[in-house]
Backbone as a printed PyTorch tensor [residue, N CA C, xyz], in Angstrom:
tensor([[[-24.1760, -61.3380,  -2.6250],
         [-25.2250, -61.7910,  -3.5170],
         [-24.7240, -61.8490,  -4.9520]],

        [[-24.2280, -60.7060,  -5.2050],
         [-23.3090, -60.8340,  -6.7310],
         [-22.4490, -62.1380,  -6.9070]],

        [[-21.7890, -62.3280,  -6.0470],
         [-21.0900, -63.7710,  -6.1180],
         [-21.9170, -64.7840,  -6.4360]],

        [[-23.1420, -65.0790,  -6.2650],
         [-24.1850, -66.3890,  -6.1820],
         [-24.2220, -66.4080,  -7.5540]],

        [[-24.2020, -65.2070,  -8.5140],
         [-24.9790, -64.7910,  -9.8780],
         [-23.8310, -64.7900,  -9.8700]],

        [[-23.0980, -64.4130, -10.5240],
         [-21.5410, -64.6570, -10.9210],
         [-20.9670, -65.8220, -11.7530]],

        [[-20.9030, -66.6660, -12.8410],
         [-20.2660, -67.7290, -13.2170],
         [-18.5800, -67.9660, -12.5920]],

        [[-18.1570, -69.1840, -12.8840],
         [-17.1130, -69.2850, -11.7180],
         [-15.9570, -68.1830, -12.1280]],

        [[-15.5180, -67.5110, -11.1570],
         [-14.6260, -66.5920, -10.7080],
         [-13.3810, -66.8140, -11.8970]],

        [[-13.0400, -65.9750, -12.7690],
         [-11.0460, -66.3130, -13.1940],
         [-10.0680, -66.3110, -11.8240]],

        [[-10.7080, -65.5040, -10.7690],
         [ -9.6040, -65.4940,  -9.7000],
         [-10.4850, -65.0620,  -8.3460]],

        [[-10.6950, -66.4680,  -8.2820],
         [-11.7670, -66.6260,  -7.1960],
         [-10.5640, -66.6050,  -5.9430]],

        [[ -9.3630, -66.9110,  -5.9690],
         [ -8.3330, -66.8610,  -4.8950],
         [ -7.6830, -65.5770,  -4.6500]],

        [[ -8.4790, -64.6480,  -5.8270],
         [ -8.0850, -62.9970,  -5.0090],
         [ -9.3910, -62.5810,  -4.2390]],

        [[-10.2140, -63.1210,  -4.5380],
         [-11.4930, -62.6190,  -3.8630],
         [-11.6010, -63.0210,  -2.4930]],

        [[-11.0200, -64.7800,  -2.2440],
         [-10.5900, -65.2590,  -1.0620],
         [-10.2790, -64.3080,  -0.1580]],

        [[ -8.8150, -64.2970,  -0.7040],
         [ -7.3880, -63.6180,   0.2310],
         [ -8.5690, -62.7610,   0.1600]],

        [[ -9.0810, -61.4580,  -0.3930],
         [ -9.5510, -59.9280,   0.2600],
         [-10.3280, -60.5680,   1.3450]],

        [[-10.7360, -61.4180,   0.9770],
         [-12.3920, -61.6120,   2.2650],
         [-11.3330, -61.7570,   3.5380]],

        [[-10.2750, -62.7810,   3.5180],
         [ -9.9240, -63.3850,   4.8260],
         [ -9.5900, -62.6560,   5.0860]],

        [[ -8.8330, -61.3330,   5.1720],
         [ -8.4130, -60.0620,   5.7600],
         [ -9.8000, -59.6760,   6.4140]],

        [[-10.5330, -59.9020,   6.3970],
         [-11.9820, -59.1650,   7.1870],
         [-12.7270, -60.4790,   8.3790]],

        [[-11.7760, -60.9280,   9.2780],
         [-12.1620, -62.1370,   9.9000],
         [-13.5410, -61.9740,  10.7940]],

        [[-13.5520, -60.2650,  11.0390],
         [-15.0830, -60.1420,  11.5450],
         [-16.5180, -59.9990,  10.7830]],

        [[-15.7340, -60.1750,   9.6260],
         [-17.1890, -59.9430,   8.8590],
         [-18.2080, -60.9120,   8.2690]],

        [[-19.0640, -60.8410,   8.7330],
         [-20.2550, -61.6660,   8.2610],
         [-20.2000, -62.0800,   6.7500]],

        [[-20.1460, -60.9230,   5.9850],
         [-20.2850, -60.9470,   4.7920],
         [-18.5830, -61.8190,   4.0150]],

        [[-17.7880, -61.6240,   5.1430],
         [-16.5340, -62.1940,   4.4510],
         [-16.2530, -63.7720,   4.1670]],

        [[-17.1360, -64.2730,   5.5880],
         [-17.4710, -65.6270,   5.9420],
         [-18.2880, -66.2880,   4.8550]],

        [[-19.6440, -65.6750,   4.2290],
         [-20.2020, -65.9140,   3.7490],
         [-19.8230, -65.9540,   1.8500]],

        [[-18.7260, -65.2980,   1.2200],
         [-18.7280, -64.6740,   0.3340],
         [-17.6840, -66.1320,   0.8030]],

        [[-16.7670, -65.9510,   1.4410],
         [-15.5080, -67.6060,   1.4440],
         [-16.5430, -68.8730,   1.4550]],

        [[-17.0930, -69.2250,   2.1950],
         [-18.0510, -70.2870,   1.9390],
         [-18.6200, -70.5540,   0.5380]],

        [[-19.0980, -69.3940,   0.0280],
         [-19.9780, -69.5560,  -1.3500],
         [-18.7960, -70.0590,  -2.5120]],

        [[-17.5130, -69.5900,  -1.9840],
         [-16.6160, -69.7910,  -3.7450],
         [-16.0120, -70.8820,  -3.2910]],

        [[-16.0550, -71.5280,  -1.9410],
         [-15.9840, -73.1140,  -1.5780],
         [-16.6080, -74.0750,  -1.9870]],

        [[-18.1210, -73.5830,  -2.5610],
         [-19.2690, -74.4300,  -2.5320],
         [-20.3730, -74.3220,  -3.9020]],

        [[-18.9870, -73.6260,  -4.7090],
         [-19.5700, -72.8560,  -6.1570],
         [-18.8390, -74.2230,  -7.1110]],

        [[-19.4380, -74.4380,  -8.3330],
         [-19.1300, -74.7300,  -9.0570],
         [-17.4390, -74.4960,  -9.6240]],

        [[-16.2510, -75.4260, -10.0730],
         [-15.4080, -74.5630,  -9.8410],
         [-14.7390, -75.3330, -11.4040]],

        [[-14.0390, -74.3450, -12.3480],
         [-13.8190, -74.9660, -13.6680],
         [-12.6150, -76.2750, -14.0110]],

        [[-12.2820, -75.9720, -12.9920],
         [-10.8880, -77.2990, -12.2740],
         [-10.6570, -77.7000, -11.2960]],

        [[-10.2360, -79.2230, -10.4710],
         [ -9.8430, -79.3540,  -9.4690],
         [ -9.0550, -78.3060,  -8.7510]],

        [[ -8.0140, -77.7750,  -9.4080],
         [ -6.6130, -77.8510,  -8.9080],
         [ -7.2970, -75.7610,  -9.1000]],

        [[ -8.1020, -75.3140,  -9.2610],
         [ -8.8970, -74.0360,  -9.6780],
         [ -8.8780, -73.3950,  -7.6950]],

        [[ -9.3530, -74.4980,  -6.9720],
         [ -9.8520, -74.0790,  -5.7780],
         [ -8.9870, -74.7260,  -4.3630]],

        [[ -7.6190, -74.4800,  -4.8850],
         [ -6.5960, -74.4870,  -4.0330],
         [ -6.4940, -73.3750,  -3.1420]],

        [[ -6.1070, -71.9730,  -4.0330],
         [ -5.4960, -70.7830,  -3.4930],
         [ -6.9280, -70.3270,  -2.2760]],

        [[ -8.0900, -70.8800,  -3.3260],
         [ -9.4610, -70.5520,  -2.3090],
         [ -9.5120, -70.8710,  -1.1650]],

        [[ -8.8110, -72.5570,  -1.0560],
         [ -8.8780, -73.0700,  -0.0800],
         [ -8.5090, -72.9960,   0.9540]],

        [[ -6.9230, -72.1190,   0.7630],
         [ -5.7280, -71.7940,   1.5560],
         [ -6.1560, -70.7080,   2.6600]],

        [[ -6.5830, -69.5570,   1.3230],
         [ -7.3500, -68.2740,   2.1880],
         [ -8.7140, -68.0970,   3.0230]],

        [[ -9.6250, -69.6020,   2.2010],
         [-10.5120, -69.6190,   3.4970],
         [-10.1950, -70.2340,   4.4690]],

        [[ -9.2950, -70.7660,   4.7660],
         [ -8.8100, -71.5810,   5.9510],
         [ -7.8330, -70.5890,   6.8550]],

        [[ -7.5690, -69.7940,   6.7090],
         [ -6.6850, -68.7840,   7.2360],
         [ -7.8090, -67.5580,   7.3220]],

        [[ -9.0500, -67.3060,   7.0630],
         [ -9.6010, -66.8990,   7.5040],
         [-10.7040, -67.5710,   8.4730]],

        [[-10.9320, -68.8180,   8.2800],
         [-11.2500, -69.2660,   9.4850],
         [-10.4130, -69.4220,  11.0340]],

        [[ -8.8310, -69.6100,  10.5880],
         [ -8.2190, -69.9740,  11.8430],
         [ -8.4040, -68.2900,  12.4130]],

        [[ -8.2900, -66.9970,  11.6090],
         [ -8.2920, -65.6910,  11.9010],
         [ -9.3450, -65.4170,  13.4430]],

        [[-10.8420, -66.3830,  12.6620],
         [-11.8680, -66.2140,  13.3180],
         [-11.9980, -66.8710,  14.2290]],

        [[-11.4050, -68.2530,  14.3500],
         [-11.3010, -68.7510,  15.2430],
         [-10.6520, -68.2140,  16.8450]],

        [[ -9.9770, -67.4090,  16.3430],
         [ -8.8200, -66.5620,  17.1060],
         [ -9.4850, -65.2470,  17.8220]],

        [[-10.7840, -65.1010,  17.5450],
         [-11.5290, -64.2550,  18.1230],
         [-11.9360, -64.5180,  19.2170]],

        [[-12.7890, -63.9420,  20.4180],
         [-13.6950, -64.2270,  21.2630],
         [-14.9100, -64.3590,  20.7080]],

        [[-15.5430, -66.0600,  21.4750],
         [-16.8510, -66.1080,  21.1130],
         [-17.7920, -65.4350,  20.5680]],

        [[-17.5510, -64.6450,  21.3200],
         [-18.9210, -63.5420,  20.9650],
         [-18.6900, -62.3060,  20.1170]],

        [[-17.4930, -62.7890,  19.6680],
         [-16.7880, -61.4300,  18.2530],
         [-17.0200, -62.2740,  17.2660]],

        [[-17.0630, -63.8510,  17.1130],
         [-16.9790, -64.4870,  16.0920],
         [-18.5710, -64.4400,  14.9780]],

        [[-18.4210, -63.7710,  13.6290],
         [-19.4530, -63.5690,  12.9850],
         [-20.1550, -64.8520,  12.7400]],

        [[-21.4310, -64.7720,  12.4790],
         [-22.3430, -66.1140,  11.6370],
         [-21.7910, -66.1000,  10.7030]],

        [[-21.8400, -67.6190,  10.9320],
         [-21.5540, -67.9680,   9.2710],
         [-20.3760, -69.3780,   9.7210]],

        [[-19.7160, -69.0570,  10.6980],
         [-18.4370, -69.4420,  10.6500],
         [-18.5130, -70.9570,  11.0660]],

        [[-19.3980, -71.5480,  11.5300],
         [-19.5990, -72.9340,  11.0950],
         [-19.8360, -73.3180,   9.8240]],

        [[-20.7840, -72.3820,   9.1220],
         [-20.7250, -72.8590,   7.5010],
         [-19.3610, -72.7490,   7.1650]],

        [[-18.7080, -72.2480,   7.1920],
         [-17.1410, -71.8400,   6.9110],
         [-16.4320, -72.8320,   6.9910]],

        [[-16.7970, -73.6300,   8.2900],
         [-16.0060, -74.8840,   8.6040],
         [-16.1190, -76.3130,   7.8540]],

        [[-17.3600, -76.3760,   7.5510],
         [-18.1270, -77.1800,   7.1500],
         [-17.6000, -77.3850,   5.7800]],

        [[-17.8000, -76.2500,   4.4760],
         [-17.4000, -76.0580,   3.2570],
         [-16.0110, -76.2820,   3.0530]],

        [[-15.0510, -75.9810,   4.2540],
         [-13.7360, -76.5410,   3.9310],
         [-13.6970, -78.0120,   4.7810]],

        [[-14.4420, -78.5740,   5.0800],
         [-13.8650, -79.9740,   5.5510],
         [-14.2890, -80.3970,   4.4030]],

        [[-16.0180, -80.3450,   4.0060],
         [-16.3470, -81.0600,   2.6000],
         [-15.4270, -80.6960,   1.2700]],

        [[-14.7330, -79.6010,   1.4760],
         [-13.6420, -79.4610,   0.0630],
         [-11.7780, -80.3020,   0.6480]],

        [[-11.8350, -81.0250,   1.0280],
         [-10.9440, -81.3970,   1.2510],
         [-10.0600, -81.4190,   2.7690]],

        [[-10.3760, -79.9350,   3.4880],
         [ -9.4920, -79.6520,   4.2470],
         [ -9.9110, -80.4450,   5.7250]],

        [[ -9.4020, -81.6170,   5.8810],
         [ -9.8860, -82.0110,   7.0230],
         [ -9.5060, -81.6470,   8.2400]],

        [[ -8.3540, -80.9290,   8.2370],
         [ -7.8710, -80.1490,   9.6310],
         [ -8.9530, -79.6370,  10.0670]],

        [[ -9.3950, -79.3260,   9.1690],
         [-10.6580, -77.8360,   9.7960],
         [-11.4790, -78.3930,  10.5620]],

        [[-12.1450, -79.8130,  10.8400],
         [-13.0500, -80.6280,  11.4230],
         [-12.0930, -80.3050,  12.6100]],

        [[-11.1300, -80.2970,  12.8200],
         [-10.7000, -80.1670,  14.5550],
         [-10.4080, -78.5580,  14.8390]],

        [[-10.5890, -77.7060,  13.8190],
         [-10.4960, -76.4140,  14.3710],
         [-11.5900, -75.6880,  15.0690]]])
């Protein structure tokens, strides 16, 4: 929730990387989605973001169904609309 209220991140790509280390967590999914889908002060700002939510999606992907947290279609979604079109086939 702090993230929503938050103006954009100086290092929204360390906040990434911590989340994607937590591929079961609800809250990790959700917190990567939001700085996907946040306002961001430069193009080239929401690279490192991009990298680490995508490596925490393939993380989750890598789970069993039924280990995989909500969220993780939004997850998918926020990185195809930011560029990453691999993710539409992950």
């Amino acid at each position: 929730m702090s993230a929503e209220h938050t103006p954009a991140q100086q290092h929204a790509d360390l906040v990434a990387e911590r989340a994607a280390a937590h591929p079961t967590s609800p809250d990790a999914i959700v917190l990567a989605t939001h700085l996907l889908t946040r306002p961001a002060p430069a193009a080239w700002y929401d690279s490192g973001v991009r990298d680490h939510a995508r490596a925490l999606l393939d993380a989750t992907a890598a789970l069993p169904a039924a280990d995989r947290p909500e969220g993780t279609e939004q997850l998918r979604r926020a990185l195809v609309n930011s560029g990453d079109i691999d993710a539409a086939r992950a």
